[in-house]
LUMMARDO-64638 format. One record per atom (N, C-alpha, C, CB): x, y, z. Coordinates in steps of 0.02 Angstrom, whole numbers, padded with zeros to 5 digits, always signed. Glycine has a CB too. Layout:
# residues N
XYZ...
END
This chain:
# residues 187
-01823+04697-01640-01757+04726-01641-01722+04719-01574-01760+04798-01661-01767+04724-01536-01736+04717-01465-01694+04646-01453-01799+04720-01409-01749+04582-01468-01678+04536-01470-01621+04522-01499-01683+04495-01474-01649+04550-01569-01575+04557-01598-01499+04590-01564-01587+04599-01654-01526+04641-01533-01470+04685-01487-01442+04634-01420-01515+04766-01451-01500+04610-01416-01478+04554-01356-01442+04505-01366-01526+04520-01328-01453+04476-01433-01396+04419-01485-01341+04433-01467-01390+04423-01569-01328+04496-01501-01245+04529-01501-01220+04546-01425-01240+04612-01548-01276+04585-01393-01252+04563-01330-01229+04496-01292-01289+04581-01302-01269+04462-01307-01239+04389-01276-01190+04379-01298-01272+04328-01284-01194+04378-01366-01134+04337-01397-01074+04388-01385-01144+04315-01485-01055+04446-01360-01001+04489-01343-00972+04468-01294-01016+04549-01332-01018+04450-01242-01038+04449-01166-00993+04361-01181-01152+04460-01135-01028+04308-01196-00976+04254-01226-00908+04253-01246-00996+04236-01275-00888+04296-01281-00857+04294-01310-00788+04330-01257-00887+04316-01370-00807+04407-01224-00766+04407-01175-00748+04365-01123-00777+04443-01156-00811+04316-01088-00775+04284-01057-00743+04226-01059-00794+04285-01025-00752+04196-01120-00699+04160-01161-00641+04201-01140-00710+04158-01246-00612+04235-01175-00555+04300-01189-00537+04295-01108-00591+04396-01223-00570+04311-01077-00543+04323-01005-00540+04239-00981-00603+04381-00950-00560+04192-00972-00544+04115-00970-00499+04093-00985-00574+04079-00996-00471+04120-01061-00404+04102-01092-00336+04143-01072-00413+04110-01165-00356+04197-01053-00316+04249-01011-00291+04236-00942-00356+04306-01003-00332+04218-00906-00335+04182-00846-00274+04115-00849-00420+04154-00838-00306+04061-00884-00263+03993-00889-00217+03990-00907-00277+03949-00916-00192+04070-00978-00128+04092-00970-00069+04116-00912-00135+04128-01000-00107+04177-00866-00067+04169-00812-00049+04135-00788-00074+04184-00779-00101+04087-00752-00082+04034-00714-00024+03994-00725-00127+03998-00713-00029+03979-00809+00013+03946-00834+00083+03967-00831-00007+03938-00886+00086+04032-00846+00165+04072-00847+00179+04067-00767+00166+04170-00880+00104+04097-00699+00168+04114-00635+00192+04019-00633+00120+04158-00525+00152+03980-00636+00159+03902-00626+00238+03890-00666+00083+03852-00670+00241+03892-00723+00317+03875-00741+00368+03937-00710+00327+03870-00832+00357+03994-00690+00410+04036-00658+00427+04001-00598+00389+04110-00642+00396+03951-00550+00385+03945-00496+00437+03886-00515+00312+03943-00467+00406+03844-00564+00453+03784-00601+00517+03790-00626+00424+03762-00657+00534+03842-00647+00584+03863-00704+00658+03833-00654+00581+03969-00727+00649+03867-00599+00713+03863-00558+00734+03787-00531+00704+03913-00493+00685+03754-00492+00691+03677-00477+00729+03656-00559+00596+03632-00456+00680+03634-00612+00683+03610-00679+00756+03649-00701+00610+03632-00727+00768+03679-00686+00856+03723-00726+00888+03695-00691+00883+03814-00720+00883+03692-00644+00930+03675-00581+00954+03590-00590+00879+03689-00497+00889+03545-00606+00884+03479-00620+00928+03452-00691+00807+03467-00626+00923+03498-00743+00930+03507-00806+01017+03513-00788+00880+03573-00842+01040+03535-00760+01114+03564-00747+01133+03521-00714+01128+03629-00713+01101+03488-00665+01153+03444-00630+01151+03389-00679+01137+03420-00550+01120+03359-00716+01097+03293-00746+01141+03297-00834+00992+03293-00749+01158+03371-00829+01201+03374-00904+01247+03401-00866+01175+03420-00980+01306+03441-00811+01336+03462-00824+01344+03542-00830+01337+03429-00854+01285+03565-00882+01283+03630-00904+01295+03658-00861+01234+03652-00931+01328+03718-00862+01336+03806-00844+01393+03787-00782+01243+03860-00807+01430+03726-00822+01475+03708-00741+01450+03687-00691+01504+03761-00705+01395+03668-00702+01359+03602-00644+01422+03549-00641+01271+03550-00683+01410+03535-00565+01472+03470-00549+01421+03426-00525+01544+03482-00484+01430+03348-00541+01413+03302-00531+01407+03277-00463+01440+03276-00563+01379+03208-00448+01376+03178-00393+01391+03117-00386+01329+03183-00373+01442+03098-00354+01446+03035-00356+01457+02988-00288+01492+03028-00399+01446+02924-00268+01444+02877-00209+01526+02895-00191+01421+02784-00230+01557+02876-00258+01647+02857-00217+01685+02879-00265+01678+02765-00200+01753+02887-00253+01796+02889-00308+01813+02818-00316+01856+02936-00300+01838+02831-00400+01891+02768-00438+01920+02748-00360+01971+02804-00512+01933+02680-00357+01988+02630-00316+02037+02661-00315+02008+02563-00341+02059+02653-00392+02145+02701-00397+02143+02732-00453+02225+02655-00401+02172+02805-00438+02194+02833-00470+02235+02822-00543+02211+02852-00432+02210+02866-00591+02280+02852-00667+02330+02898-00644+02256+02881-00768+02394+02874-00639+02451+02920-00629+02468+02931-00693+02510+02894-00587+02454+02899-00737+02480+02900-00803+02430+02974-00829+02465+02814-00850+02414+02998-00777+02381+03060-00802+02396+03111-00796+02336+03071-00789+02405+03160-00830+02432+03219-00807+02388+03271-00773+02464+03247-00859+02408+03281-00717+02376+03343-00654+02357+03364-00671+02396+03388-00614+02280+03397-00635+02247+03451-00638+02246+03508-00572+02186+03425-00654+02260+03558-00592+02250+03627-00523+02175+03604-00499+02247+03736-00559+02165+03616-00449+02113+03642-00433+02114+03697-00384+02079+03596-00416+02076+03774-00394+02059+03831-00358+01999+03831-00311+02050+03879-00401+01988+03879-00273+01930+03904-00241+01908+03945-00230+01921+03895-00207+01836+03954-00261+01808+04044-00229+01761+04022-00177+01754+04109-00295+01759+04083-00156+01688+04090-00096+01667+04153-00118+01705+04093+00000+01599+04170-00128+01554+04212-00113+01488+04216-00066+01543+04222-00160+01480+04287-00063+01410+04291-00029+01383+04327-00024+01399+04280+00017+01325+04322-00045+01279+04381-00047+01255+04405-00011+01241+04383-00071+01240+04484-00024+01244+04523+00013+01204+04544+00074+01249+04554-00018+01147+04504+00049+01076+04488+00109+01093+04432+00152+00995+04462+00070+01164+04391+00135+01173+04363+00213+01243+04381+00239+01165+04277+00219+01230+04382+00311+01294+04417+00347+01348+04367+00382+01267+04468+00409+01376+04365+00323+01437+04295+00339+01500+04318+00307+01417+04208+00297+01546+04296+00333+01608+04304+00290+01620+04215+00279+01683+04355+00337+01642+04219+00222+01646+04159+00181+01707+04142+00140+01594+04160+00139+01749+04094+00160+01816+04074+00120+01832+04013+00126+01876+04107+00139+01877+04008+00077+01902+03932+00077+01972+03936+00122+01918+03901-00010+01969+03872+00156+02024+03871+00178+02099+03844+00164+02008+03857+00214+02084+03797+00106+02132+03745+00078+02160+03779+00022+02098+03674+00057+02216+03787+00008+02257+03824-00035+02231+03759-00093+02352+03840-00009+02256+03783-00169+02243+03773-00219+02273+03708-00226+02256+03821-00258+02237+03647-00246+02259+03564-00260+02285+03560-00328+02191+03506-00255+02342+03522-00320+02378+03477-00388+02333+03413-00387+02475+03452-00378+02285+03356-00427+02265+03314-00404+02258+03269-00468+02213+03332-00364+02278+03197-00478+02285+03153-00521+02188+03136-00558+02331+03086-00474+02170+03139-00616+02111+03137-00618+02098+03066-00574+02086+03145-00691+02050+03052-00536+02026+03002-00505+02045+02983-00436+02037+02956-00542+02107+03033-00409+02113+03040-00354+02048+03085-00290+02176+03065-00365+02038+03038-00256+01999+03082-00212+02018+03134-00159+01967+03044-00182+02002+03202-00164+02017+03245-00113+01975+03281-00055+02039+03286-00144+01993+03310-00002+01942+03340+00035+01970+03405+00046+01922+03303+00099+01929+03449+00032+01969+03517+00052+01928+03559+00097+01988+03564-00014+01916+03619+00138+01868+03648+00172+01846+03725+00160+01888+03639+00232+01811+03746+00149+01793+03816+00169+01774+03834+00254+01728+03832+00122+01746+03896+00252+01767+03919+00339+01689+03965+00319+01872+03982+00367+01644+03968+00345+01610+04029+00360+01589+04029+00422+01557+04042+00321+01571+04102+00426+01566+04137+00495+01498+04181+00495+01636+04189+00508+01458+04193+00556+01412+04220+00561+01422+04283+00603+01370+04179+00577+01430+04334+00547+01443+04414+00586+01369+04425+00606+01478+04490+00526+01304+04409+00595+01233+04438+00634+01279+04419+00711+01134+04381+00614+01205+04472+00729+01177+04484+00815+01122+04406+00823+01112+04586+00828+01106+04374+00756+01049+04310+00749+01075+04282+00728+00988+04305+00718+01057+04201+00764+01057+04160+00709+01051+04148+00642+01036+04140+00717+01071+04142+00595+01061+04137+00520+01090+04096+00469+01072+04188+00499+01025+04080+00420+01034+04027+00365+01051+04023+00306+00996+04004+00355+01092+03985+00267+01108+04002+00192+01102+03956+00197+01159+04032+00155+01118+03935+00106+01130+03882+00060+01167+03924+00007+01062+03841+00033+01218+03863-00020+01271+03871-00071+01220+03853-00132+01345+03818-00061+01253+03882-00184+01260+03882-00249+01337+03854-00251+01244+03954-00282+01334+03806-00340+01400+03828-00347+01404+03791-00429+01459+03799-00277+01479+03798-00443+01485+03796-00514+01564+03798-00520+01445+03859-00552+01584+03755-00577+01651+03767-00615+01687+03796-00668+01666+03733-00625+01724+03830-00660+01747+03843-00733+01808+03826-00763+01745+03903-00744+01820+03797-00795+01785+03820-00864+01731+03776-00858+01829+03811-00938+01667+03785-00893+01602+03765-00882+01625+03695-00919+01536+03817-00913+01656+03692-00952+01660+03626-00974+01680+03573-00951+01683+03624-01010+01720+03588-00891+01739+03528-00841+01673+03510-00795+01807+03552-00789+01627+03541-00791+01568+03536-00724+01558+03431-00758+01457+03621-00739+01544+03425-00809+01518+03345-00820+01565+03297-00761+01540+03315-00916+01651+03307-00784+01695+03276-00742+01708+03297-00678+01746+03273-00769+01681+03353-00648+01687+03368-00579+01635+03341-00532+01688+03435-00573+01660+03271-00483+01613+03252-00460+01625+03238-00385+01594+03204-00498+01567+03251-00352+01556+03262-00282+01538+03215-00238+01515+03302-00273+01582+03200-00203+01552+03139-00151+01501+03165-00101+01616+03103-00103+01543+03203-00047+01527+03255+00016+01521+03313+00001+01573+03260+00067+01475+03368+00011+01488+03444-00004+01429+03484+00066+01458+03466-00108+01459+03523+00081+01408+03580+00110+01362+03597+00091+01422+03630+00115+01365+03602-00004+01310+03643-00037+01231+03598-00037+01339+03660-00124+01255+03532-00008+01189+03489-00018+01134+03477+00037+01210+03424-00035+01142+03531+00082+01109+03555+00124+01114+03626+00137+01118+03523+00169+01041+03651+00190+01055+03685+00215+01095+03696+00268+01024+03695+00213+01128+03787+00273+01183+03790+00349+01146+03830+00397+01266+03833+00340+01150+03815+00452+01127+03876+00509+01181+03886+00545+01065+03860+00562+01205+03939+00551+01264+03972+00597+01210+04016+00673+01319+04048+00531+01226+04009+00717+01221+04031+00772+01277+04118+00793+01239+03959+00812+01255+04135+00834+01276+04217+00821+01368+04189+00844+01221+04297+00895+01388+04246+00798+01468+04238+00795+01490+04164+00779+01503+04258+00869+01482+04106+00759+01489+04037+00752+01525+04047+00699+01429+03991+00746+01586+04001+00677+01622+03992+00631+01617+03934+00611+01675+04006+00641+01626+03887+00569+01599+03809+00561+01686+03817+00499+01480+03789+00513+01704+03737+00480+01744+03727+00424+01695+03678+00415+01825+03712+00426+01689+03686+00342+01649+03626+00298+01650+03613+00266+01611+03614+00285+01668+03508+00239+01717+03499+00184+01683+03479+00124+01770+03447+00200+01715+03479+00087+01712+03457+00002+01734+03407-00006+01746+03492-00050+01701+03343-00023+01760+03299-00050+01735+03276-00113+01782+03234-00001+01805+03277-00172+01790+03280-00257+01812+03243-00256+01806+03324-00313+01825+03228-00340+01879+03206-00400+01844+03204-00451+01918+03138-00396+01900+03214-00498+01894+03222-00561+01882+03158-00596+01947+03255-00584+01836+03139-00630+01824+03101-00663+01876+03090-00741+01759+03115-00663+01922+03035-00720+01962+03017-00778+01945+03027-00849+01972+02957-00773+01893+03016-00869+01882+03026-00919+01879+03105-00960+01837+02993-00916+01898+03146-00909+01921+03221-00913+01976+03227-00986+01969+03243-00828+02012+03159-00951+02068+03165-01016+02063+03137-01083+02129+03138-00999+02024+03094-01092+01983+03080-01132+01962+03137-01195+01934+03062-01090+01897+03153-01158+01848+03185-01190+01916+03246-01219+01772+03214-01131+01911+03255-01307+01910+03322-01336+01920+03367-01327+01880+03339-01349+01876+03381-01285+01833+03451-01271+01871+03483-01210+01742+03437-01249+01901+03425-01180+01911+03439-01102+01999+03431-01086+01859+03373-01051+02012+03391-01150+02082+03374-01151+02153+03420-01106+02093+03377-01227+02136+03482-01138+02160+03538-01106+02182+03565-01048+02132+03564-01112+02111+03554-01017+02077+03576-00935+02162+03567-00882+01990+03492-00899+02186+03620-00873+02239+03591-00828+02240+03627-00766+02308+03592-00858+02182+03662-00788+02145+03708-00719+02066+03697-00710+02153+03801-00731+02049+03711-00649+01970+03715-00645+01952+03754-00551+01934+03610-00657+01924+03798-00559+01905+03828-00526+01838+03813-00484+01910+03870-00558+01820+03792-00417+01785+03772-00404+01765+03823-00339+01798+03708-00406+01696+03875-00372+01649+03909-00346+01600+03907-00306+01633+03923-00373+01588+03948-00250+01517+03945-00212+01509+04020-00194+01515+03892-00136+01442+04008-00182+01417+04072-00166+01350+04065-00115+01400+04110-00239+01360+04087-00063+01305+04088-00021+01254+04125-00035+01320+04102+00035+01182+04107-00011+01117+04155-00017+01077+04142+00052+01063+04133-00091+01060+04208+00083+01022+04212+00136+00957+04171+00114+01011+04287+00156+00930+04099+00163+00887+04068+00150+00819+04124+00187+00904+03992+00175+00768+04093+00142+00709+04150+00156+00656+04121+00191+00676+04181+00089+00649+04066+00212+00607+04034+00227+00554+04042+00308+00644+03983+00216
END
């Protein structure tokens, strides 16, 4: 009888650490894609567009379609609250032919007593223009380090991808709002 008890023991004793093996390779698995999730979203957005992702591109069109009718373009700045910058755009709001190239600037400033680092986020809205909003030059594609009290201007240079007027979906668009938002880098 005694080995019998030992059977079931083993085989319990097996069987949990199966259970705990599969438990295990689960975590791993979930912190491993949390760690992923953000790079891969991030990749996923610039490569479709989505959530008002703006594009990237070498150059603008040669020339412009005049035969097109204008689009506004706006600007926000934000920043969060864990970094100590004041953050704005400086270029009042653009009239701009789709395929014309523009450069416009934002301004931030470093209110710390330290040196300190961000990186931009950013995004368009209406989310549906992000496909045709495309970026030659931008700030957001690096990191910034401001030095104590340092003010920097740092430019943007777009255009709208013609085919804005085109597409359906986008026909409309006679505005587009073009967002950033700073985050204290942690590194």
């Amino acid at each position: 009888m005694a080995k019998t008890g030992e059977a079931v023991m083993t085989d319990a004793s097996h069987r949990n650490g199966a259970t705990l093996a599969t438990l295990a390779v689960v975590v791993f698995a979930m912190v491993g894609l949390a760690f992923a999730s953000v790079p891969l979203y991030r990749l996923f957005c610039q490569v479709t567009g989505f959530g008002g992702t703006t594009q990237v591109a070498q150059a603008a069109p040669e020339t412009a379609s005049l035969a097109l009718p204008p689009v506004t373009v706006r600007f926000d700045a934000n920043v969060n609250p864990k970094l100590p910058w004041k953050f704005e755009p400086v270029t009042a709001p653009v009239s701009l032919v789709p395929g014309e190239e523009v450069m416009v600037y934002y301004r931030a400033t470093n209110l710390a007593d330290v040196p300190t680092s961000g990186t931009a986020t950013f995004n368009v809205t209406p989310q549906k223009a992000g496909p045709y909003f495309m970026k030659i030059e931008c700030f957001c594609f690096t990191e910034q380090t401001l030095g104590v009290g340092e003010s920097i201007d740092m430019p943007v240079s777009f255009f709208l991808d013609p085919d804005i007027r085109v597409d359906e979906n986008t026909k409309d668009v006679d505005e587009v709002v073009l967002s950033y938002t700073f985050f204290a880098d942690i590194s």
